[in-house]
N, C-alpha and C positions, 0 to 999 in steps of 0.2 A: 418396667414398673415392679414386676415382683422381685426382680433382683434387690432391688432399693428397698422391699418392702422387709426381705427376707432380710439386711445388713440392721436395720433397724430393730428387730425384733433379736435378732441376735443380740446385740449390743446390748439390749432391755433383759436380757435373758442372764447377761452375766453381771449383770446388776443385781440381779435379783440372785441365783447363783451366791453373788457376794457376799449378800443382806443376810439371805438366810444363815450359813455358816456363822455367821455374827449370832446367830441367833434370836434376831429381831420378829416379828410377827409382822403380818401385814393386812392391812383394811383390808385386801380384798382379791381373790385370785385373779389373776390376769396373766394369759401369757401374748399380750402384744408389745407393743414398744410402751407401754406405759405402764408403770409400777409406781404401786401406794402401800411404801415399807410405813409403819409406825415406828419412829425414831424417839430416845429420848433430849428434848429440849438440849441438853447439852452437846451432843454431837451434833444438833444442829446449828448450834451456834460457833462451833469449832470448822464447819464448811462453810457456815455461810459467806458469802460474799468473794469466793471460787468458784462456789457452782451454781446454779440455777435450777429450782424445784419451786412449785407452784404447793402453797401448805391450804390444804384439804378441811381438816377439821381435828381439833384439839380432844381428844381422847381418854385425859387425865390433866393432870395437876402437873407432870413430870414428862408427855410426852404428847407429840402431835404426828398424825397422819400426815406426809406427804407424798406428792408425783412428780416423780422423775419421769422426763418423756425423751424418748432417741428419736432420731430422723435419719434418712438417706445420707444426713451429711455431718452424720454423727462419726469422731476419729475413733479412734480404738484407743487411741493413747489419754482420750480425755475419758475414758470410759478405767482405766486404767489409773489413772491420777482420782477419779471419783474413788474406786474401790480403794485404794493404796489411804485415801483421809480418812475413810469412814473405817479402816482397821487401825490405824492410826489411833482417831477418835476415841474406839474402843478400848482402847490397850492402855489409854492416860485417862479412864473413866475408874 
């Protein structure tokens, strides 16, 4: 159990890791497997429908809190394709 807990948390970690360098803020400290970067509206619409994040609550006019959540059975590579959009994202904003 805690190997699986520990892969998840990791995974959540370099997400977040990711986000920050972006320079993004976020709703709310968390170092478990779930992260609630505040993104702006446009980088979200430039993943959506790649990835899956559950949206939290709207924070502005231009940007919305959401939760990325990893699990046991989260890849490294989708975790990697996540970070690789959202610098992506950034870089055509």
């Amino acid at each position: 159990y805690l190997r699986y807990c520990r892969h998840a948390v990791h995974e959540a970690l370099r997400i977040r890791s990711a986000i920050e360098q972006l320079g993004y803020p976020f709703l709310m400290e968390s170092r478990t497997n779930q992260q609630f970067p505040i993104l702006p509206d446009n980088v979200l619409k430039m993943i959506e429908g790649s990835f899956t994040y559950s949206i939290i609550a709207r924070t502005d006019d231009t940007h919305t809190a959401v939760r990325f959540c990893t699990s046991w059975a989260t890849e490294p590579a989708a975790v990697d394709s996540l970070i690789a959009a959202l610098r992506n994202a950034a870089e055509t904003m």
